[in-house]
Each structure stands twice: as C-alpha cells, then as structure tokens.
N, C-alpha and C positions, 0 to 999 in steps of 0.2 A: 717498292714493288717486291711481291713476293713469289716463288715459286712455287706451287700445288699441286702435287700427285700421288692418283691413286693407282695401286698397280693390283692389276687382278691376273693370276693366270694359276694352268693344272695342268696334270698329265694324267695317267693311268696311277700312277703311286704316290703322287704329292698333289701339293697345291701352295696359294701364294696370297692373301691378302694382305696389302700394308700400306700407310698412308708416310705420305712424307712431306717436309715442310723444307725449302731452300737446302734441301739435298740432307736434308735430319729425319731419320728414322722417328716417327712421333708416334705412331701404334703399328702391331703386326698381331694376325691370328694366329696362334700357333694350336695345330691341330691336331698334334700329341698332347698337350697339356688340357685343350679343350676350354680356350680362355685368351681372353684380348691382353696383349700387353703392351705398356707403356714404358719402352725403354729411353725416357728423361732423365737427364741428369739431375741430383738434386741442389744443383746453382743456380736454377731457372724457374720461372712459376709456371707450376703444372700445370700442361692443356688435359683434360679425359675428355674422353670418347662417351658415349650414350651407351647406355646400358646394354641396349641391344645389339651393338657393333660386330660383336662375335657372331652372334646368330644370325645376322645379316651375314657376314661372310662363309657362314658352312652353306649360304641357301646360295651365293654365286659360285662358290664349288661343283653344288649341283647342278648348277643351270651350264658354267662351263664345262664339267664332264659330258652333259648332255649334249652342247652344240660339237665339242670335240666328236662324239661320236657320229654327228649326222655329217660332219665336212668329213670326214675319215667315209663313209657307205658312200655319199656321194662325189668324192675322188677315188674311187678303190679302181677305177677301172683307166684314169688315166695316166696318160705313160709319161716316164720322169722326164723327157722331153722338154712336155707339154709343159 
C-alpha cells in the first residue's frame, strides 16, 4: 500500500504545488524558475510528470489566489471571535 499526495496551496506572494509518493518529494512547481522539477535520486527508476504538469499548476495558483480572495471579502466583516 502506498501513500499519495498532492498539495496545492498560495498566498499573496508565493504558492505551492508538489506531488508526493510515501512521504518522497517526486515533483514540485517552482515558480521562479518557471518549470516542474523532478527531484529523484539517481538510484531509482525515474517516474515524469506529463508535459503539462507545470501549466497545470500556474492555472491552480490562479484559481487558489482567486478563491483566497473571495473567503478574505466574504470574512472581512467577521469578528475573530467568530
């Protein structure tokens, strides 16, 4: 059995996409270089990513900056309380 996760998240100045295999880093976006990387060791046979993987992840950047902004206008008025 194996463990699969993808973690998506952002803020106002960064962001986060990367996939991971039984707690192993197997791709991440990096959004400075502008390009998916596969940080594998080379003792293992390489898994890649689909070509698009990258541009897949600048377009959940933008969908999560967008939902960040609408739960931010639709919290702005309640109290830390709450």
């Amino acid at each position: 059995l194996h463990v699969d996760r993808q973690v998506t998240g952002c803020s106002d100045h960064d962001g986060e996409q990367a996939y991971n295999l039984d707690g192993e880093e197997m791709w991440f976006a990096d959004f400075i270089k502008k390009e998916g990387v596969e940080p594998q060791p080379p003792f293992i046979d390489h898994m890649t990513y689909v070509d698009r993987a990258y541009q897949g992840a600048e377009v959940n950047q933008q969908i999560c900056k967008t939902s960040l902004d609408v739960v931010r206008r639709a919290m702005k008025d309640f109290k830390i309380e709450d």
